[in-house]
C-alpha positions in Angstrom: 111.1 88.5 170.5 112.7 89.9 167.5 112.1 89.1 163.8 115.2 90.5 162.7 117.6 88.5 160.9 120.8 87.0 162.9 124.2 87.8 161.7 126.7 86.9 163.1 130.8 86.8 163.0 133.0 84.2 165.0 136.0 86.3 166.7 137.9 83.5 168.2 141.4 84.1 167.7 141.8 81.9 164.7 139.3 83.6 162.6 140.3 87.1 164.1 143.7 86.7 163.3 142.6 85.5 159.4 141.1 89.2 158.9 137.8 89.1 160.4 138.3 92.2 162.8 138.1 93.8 159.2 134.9 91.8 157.8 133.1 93.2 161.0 133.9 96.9 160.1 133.1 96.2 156.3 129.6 94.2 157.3 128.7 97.4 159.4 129.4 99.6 156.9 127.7 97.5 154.2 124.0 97.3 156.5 124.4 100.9 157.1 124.9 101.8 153.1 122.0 98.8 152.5 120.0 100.4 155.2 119.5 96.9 156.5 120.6 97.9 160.1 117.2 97.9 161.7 116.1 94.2 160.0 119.7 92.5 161.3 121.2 91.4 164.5 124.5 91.5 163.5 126.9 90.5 166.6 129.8 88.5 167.3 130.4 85.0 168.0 132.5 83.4 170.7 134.6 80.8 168.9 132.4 78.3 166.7 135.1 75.6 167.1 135.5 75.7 163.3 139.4 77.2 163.4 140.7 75.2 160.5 137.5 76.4 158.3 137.6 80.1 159.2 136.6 82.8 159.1 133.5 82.1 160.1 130.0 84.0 159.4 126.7 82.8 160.5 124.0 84.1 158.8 120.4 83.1 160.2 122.2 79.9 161.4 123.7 79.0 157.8 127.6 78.5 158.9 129.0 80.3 155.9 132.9 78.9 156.2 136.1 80.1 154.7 134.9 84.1 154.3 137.4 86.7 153.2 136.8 90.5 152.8 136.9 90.2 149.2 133.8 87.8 149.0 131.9 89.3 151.9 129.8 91.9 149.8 128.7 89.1 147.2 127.5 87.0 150.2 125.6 89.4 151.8 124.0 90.4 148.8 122.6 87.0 148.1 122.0 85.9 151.7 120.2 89.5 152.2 118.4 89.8 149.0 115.2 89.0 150.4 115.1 91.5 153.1 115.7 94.2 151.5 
């Protein structure tokens, strides 16, 4: 069993279309930098059947709703800050 920490990033087609195909490249690049990428899971999500919320980021099963790329970076550093 893992004690990492679960991330992850819905990619139905709602939230994938609203820019989330670029939040996953941005949170990779952001564990790597953090050197965080051995205490997270980060994956993808089927659809969380949250469309009209999206996107969608699910940190430790917190449902973080209405992400964009420009507030990614201050959510993961307060939803990561203990881990680090």
């Amino acid at each position: 069993m893992s004690n990492k920490l679960e991330m992850q990033v819905c990619l139905g087609s709602s939230c994938f279309s609203r820019g989330n195909k670029e939040m996953v490249l941005f949170i990779k690049e952001y564990l790597r930098k953090n050197h965080l990428e051995d205490k997270v899971l980060f994956k993808g999500a089927r659809c969380l059947d949250l469309c009209s919320s999206g996107p969608n980021l699910v940190i430790n099963g917190k449902i973080i709703q209405g992400v964009s790329l420009s507030m990614v970076e201050k959510i993961l550093d307060q939803e990561l800050e203990d881990i680090r």
